[in-house]
N, C-alpha and C positions, 0 to 999 in steps of 0.2 A: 537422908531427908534433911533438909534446913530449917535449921531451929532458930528463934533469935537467940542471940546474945543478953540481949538484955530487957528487961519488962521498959516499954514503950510508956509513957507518965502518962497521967491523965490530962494533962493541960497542952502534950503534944498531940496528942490522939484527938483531940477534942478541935485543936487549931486548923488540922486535916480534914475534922469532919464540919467545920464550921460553916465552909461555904455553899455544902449541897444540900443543908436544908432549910434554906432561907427561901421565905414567900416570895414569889413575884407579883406585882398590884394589876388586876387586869389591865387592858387599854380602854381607856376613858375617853368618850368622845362628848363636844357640845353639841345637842339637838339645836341644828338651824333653825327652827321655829320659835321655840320659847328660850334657849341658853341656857336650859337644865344639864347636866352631865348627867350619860346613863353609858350604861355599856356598848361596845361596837355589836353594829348590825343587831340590835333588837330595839324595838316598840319603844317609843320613849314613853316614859309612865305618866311623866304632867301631861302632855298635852295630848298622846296616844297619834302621831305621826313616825312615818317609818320612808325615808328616801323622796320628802318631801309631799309626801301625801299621807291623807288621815286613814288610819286603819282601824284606829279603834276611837267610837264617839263619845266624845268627855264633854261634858257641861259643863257649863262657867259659874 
């Protein structure tokens, strides 16, 4: 059975495992109505429009 050789550091172990738990930012799009950024494909929350039309009714 294969053993290491030698005990792995903590600063290389760590350099390995650096890059797979790093967040990714969702994708952020601007609502064509008002120019709020909200997430793709849902409800925009200022102005409650969804694919150029109102879904949800927000007062001014």
């Amino acid at each position: 059975m294969a053993v290491p050789k030698r005990k792995i550091s903590k600063s290389r172990r760590d350099k390995r495992r650096s890059s797979v738990w790093k967040l990714v930012m969702p994708g952020m799009a601007k609502c064509p109505k008002c120019g709020e950024y909200n997430l793709s494909y849902r409800v925009c929350k200022e102005c409650g429009s969804y694919d150029g039309k109102e879904i949800i009714k927000k007062e001014a």
